[in-house]
C-alpha positions as CSV (number, residue, x, y, z in Angstrom):
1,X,9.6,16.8,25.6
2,X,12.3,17.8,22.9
3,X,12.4,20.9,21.7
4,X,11.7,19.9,17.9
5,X,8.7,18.1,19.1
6,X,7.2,20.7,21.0
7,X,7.6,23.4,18.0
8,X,5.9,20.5,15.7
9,X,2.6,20.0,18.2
10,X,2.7,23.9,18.3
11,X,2.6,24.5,14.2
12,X,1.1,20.7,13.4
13,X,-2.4,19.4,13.9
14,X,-3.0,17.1,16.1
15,X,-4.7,14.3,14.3
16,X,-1.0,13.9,12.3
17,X,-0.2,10.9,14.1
18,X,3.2,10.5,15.5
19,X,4.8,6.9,16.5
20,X,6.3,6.4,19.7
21,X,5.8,8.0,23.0
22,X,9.1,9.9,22.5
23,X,9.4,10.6,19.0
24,X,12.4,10.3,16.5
25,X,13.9,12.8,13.9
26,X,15.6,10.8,11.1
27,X,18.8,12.3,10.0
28,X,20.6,9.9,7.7
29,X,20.1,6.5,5.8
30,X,22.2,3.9,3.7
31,X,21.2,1.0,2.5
32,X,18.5,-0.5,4.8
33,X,19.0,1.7,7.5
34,X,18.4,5.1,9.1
35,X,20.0,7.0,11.8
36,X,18.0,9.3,14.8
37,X,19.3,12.3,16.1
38,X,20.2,10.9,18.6
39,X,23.1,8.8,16.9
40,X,21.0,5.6,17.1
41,X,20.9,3.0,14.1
42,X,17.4,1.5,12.8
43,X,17.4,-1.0,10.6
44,X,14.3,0.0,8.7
45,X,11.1,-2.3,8.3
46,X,8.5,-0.1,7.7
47,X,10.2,2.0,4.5
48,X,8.5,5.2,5.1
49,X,5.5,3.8,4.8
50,X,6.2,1.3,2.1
51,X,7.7,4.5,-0.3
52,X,11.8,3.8,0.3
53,X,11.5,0.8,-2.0
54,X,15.1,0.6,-2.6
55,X,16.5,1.8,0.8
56,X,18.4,4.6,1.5
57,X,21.6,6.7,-0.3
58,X,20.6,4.7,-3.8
59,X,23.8,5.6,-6.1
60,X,21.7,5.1,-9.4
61,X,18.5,6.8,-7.9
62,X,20.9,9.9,-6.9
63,X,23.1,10.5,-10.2
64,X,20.3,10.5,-11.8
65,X,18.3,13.3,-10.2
66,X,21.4,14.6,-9.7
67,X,21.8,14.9,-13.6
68,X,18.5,16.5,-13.5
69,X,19.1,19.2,-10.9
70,X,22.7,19.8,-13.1
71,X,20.5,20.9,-16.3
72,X,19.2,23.7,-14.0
73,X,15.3,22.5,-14.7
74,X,13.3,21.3,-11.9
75,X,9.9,21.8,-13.6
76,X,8.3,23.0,-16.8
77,X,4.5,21.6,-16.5
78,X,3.1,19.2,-18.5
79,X,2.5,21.8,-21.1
80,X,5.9,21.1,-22.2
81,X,7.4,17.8,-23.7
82,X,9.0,15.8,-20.9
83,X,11.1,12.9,-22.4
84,X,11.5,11.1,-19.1
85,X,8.0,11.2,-18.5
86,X,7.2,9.4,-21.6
87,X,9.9,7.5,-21.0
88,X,8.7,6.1,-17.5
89,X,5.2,5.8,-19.0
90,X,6.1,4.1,-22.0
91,X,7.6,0.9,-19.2
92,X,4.5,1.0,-17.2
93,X,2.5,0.9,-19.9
94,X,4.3,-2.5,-21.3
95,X,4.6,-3.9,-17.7
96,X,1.1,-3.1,-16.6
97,X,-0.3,-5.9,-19.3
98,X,-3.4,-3.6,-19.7
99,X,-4.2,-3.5,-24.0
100,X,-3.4,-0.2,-25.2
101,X,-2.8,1.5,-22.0
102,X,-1.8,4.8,-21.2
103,X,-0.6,6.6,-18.2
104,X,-0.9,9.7,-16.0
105,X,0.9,11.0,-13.8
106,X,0.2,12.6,-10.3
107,X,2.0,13.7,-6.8
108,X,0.8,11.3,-4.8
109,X,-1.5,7.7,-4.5
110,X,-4.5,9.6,-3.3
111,X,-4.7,12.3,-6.4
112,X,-4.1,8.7,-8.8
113,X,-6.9,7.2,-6.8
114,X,-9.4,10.2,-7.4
115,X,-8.1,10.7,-11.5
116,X,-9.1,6.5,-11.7
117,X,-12.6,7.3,-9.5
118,X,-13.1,10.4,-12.2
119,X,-12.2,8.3,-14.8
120,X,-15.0,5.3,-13.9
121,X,-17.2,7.5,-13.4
122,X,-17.5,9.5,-16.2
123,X,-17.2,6.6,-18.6
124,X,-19.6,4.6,-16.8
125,X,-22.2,7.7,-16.6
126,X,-22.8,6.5,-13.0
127,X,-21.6,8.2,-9.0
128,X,-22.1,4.9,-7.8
129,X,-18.7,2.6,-6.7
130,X,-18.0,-0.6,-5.2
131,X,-15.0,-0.9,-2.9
132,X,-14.2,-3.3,-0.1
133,X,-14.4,-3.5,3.6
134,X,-11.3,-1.8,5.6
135,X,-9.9,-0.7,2.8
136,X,-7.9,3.0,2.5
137,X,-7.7,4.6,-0.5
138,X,-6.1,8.2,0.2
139,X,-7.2,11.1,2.5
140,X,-9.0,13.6,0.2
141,X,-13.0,13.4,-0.1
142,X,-13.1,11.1,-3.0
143,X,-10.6,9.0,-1.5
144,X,-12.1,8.9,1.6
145,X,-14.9,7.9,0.4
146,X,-13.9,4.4,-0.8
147,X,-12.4,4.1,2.8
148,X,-14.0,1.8,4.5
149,X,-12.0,2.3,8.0
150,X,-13.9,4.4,10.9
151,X,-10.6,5.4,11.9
152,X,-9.4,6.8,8.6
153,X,-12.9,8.5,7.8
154,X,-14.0,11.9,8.9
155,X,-17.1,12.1,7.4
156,X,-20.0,10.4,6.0
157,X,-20.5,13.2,3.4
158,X,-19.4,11.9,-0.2
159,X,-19.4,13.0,-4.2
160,X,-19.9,9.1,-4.4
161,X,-22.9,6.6,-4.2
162,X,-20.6,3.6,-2.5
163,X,-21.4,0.2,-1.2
164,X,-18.9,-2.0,0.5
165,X,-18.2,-5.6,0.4
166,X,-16.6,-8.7,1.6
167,X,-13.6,-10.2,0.4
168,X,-10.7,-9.6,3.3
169,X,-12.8,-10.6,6.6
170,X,-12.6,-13.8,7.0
171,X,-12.6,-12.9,11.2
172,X,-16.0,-12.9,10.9
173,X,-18.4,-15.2,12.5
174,X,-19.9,-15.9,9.3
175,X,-16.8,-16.5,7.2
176,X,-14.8,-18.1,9.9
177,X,-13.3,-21.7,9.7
178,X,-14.3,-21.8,5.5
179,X,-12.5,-22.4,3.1
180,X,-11.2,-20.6,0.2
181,X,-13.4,-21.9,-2.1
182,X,-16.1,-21.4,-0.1
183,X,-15.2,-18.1,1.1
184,X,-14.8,-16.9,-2.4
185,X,-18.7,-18.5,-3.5
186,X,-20.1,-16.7,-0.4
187,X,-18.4,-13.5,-1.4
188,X,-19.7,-13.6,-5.2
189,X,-23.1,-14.2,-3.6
190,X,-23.0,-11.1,-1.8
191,X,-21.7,-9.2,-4.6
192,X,-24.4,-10.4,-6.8
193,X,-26.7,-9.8,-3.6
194,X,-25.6,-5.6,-3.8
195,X,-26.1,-5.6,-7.2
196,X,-29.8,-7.4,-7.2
197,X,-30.6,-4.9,-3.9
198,X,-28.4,-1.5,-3.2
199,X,-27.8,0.2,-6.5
200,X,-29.8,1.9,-9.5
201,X,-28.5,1.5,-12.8
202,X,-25.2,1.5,-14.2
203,X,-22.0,1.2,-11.6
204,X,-19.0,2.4,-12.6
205,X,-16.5,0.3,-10.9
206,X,-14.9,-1.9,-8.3
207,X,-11.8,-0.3,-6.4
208,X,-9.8,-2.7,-4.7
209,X,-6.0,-3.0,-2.9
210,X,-5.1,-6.5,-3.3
211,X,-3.3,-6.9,0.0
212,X,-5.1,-3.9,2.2
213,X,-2.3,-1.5,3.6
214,X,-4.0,0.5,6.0
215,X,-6.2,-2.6,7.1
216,X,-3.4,-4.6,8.3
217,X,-2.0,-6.3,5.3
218,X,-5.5,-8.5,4.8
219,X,-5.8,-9.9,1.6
220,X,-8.6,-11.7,-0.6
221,X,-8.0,-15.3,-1.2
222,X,-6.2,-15.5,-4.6
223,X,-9.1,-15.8,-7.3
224,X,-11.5,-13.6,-5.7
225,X,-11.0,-11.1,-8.0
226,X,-11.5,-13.3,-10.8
227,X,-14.1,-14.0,-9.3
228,X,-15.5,-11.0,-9.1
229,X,-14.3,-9.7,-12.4
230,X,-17.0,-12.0,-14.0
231,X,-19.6,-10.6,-12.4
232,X,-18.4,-6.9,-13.2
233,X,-18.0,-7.9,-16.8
234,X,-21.4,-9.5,-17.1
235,X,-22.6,-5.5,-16.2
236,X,-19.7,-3.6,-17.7
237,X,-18.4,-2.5,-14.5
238,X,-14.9,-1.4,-14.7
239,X,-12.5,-3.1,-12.4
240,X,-9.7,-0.5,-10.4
241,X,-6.9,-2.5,-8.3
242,X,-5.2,0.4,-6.0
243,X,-1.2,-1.1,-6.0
244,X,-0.2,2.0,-4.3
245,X,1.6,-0.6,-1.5
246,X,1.6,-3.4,-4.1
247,X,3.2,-3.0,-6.8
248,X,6.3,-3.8,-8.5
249,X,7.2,-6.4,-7.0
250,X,6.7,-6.7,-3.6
251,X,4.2,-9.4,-2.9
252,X,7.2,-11.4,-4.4
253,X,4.7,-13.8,-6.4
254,X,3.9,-11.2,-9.1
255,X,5.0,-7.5,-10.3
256,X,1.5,-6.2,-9.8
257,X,-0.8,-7.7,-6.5
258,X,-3.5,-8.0,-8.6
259,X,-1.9,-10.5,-10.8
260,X,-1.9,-13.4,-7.5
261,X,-5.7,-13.0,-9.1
262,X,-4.8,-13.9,-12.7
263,X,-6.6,-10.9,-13.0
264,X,-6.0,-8.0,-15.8
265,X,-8.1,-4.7,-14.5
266,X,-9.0,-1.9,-16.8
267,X,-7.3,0.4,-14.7
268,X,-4.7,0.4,-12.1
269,X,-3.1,3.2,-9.6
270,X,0.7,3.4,-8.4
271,X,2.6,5.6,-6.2
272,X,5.2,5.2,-2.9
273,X,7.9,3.2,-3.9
274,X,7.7,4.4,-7.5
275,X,10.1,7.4,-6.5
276,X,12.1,5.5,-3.6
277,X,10.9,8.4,-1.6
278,X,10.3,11.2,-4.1
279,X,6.8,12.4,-4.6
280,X,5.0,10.3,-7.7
281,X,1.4,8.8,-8.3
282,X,-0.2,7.7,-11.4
283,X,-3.0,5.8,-13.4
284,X,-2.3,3.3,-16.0
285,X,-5.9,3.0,-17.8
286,X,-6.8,1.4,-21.1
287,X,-6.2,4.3,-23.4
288,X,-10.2,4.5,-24.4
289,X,-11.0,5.7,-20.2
290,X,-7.7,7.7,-20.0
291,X,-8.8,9.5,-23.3
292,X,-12.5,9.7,-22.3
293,X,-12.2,13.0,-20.6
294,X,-14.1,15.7,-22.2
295,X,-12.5,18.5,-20.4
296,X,-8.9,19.7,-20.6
297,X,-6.6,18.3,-17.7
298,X,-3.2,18.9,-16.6
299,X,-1.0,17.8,-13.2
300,X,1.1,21.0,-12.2
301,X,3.9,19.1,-10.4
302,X,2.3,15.0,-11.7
303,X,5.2,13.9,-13.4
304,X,7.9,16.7,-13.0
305,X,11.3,16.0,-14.7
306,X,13.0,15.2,-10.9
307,X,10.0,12.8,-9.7
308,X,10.6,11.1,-13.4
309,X,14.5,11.2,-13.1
310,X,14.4,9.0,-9.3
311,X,11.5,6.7,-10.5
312,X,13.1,5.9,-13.7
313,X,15.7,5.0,-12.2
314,X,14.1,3.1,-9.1
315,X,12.0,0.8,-11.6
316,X,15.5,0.1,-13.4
317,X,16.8,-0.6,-10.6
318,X,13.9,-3.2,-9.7
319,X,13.7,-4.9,-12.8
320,X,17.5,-4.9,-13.5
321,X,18.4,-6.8,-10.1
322,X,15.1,-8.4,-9.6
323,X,14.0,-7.5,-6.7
324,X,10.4,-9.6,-6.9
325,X,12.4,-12.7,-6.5
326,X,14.0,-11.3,-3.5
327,X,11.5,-10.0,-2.0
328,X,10.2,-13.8,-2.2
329,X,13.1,-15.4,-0.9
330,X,13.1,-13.3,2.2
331,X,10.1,-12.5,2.6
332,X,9.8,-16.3,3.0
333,X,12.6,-15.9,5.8
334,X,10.3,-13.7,7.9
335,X,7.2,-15.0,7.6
336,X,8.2,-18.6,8.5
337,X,10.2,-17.4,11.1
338,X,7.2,-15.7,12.7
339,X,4.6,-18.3,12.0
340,X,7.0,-20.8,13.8
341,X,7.4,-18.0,16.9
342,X,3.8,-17.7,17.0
343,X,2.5,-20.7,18.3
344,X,4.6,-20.1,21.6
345,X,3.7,-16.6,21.8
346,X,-0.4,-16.4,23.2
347,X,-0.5,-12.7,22.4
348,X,0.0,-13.6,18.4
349,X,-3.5,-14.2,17.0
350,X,-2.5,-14.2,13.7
351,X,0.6,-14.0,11.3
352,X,-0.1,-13.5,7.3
353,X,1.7,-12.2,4.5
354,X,3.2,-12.0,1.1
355,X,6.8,-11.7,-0.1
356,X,7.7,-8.4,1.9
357,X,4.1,-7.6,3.2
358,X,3.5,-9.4,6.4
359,X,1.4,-8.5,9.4
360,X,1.3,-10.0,12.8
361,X,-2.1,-9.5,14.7
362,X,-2.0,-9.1,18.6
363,X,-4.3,-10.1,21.1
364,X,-5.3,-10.2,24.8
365,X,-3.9,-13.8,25.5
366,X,-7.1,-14.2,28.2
367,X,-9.8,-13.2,25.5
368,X,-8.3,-13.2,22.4
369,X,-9.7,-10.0,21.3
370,X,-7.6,-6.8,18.9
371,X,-4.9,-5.4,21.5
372,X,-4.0,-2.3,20.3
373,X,-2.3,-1.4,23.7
374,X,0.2,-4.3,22.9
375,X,1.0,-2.9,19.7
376,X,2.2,0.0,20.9
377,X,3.7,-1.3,23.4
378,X,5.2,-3.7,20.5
379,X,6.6,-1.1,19.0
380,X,8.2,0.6,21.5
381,X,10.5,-2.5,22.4
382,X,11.5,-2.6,18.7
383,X,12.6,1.1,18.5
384,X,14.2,0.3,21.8
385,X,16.2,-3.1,20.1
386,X,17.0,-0.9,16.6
387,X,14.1,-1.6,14.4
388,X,11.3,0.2,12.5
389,X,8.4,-1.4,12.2
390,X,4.5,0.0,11.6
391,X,1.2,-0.3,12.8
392,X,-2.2,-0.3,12.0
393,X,-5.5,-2.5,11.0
394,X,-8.7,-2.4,11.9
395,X,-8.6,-2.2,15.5
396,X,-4.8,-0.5,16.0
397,X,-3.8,-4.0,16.8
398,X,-1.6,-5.0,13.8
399,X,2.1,-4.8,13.5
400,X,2.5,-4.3,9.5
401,X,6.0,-4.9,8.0
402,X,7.6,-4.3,4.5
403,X,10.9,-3.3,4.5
404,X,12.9,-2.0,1.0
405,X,12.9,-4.6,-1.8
406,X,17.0,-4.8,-1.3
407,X,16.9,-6.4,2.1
408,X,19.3,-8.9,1.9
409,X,19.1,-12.9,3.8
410,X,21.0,-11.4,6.4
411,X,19.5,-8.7,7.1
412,X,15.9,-10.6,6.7
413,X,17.4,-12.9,9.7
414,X,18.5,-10.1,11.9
415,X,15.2,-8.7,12.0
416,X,13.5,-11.6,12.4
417,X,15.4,-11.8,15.8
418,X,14.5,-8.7,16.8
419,X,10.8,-9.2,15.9
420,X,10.7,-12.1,17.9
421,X,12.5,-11.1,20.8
422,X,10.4,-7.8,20.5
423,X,7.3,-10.1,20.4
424,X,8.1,-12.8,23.2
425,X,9.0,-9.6,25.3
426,X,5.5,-8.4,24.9
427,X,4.0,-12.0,25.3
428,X,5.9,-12.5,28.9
429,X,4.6,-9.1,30.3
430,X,0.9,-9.8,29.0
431,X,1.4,-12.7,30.7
């Protein structure tokens, strides 16, 4: 055991989950890849958890904190006028498409996630929230709440009245083999089932990731929540898509994942890539539930002119070198590439995705059921070929994938390599 690690089990708790069985310390980065202490290169699929959009050593994203540290002010509070704050807020408001929107800012997606549950429920008078099954949320008790993930939750006690339904678990024996369509009509009839039988009154709202981070990249069939949205509207329930993990761009097919819905919800909550790896969160909310609030709010270090400084300049970035239609074209790259591996491979159940979001299930090729033990074991023949890659789902047994929006072809190919030969490694000794 290093030395480093040893100090961390001593001072850190133990559920703080660590991957690999010898863990890495990351010195360095540039571009799309990072550097061990060990001298070892990575090329980085995983992005710190979906946060360094942009990759590593960003020249824009640095100057311009940079120019922020040089002014010698680091914070002030939002009792103060913060120009870059408004200035950030004023480009989500326009590219969230929500009428009359406004934004606030927090530290991380968990703290925007409780601000949007405050917000619903306080408008809507009600404790009571839909969400969906294996979804995650955040990791305070509001948060947790709305996580539906026995792994993630470690608690049943909740400040919320919540009721969970389908709309990402098509693996079950029900739902299996439909289609779309169908999948979608069965859904709506549960929905309108819940609503008819679990609830009392008012509900204030539906929270919803459009492609499931924690849960292993799962995603609704596109119109579900349009689907849905009808039904919530016919009540006046208000409609919150979490885009923590997908926004700006990276599902490649639209700047916001909720928009694969051709859907337009009254609130929405950001936060991880935002920054490209410096702490921001938020809520863009139509400005009638962000004004709602009868008490007086502030975010101590939500918004903070160093956090505005990096994400200003990260969303530039995005927009200016459009990154959604890269993450499309190679994200199109990896996910054929693995489809096309997977019907050789017996331990690949399942390969899904969307523009840089893509998952690969594995399974016991005698049984076919979740093999978590293959996933680590997955992930340890990556690190050992020079790759970062994540894990997760329901069951430990998915290998979840996104690396920075600024991935180029080549780069898309070169990983793909290593995924596969990571992949048909684990596929010969399960074998």
């Amino acid at each position: 055991m290093s030395d480093l690690l040893a100090r961390h089990r001593a001072v850190m708790p133990n559920w703080m989950a660590l991957y690999y069985n010898e863990p890495i310390e990351i010195v360095s980065g540039k571009g799309n890849r990072v550097v061990d202490a060990d001298g070892k290169s990575y090329l980085d699929f995983f992005a710190g958890i979906l946060t360094n959009m942009i990759g590593y050593d960003v020249p824009e994203v640095r100057e311009a904190v940079e120019r922020q540290l040089a002014t010698g002010v680091v914070h002030t509070s939002t009792l103060y006028l913060l120009r870059t704050q408004v200035e950030l807020a004023e480009k989500i408001a326009r590219l969230s498409g929500i009428p009359d929107a406004k934004v606030f800012f927090t530290n991380s997606g968990t703290e925007a996630n409780e601000t949007a549950l405050l917000l619903a429920t306080y408008a809507r008078g009600s404790d009571q929230v839909l969400a969906m099954r294996q979804s995650y949320h955040g990791r305070s008790f509001g948060a947790i709440s709305v996580t539906s993930n026995r792994a993630w939750k470690n608690n049943s006690l909740s400040p919320l009245n919540v009721h969970f339904l389908h709309g990402a678990d098509r693996h079950l024996t029900q739902f299996r083999g439909m289609s779309d369509a169908d999948y979608i009509a069965a859904c709506v009839d549960d929905l309108r089932h819940v609503l008819a039988t679990a609830v009392a009154g008012n509900v204030a709202a539906l929270i919803a990731e459009p492609v499931q981070g924690v849960g292993g990249f799962t995603a609704a069939p596109d119109g579900l929540f349009a689907a849905y949205k009808e039904v919530l509207d016919e009540e006046g329930i208000l409609f919150v898509s979490d885009e923590v993990q997908t926004g700006w761009g990276r599902t490649g097919s639209a700047f916001f994942g909720i928009q694969n819905h051709g859907v337009t919800p009254d609130m929405m909550t950001f936060a991880k890539g935002l920054g490209n790896g410096f702490a921001v969160g938020g809520v863009v909310a139509r400005g009638d539930l962000m004004d709602g609030l009868p008490a007086i709010g502030v975010s101590t270090f939500g918004g903070n002119p160093i956090s505005m400084a990096a994400a200003n300049a990260t969303l530039d970035y995005v927009l200016d070198h459009d990154l959604q239609s890269n993450a499309a074209r190679t994200g199109d790259i990896l996910i054929s590439g693995l489809r096309e591996a997977a019907g050789r491979l017996a331990v690949v159940g399942d390969v899904r995705g969307r523009g840089l979001m893509f998952a690969v299930d594995l399974v016991d090729p005698a049984t076919g059921a979740p093999a978590p033990a293959l996933a680590a074991r997955f992930m340890e023949e990556t690190k050992k070929l020079g790759l970062l890659a994540g894990k997760g789902g329901l069951y430990g047994s998915t290998l979840r994938m996104a690396p920075p929006l600024t991935i180029t072809e080549d780069e898309a190919r070169e990983g793909l390599g290593i995924l596969v030969t990571a992949l048909e490694t684990v596929d010969d000794e399960a074998r």
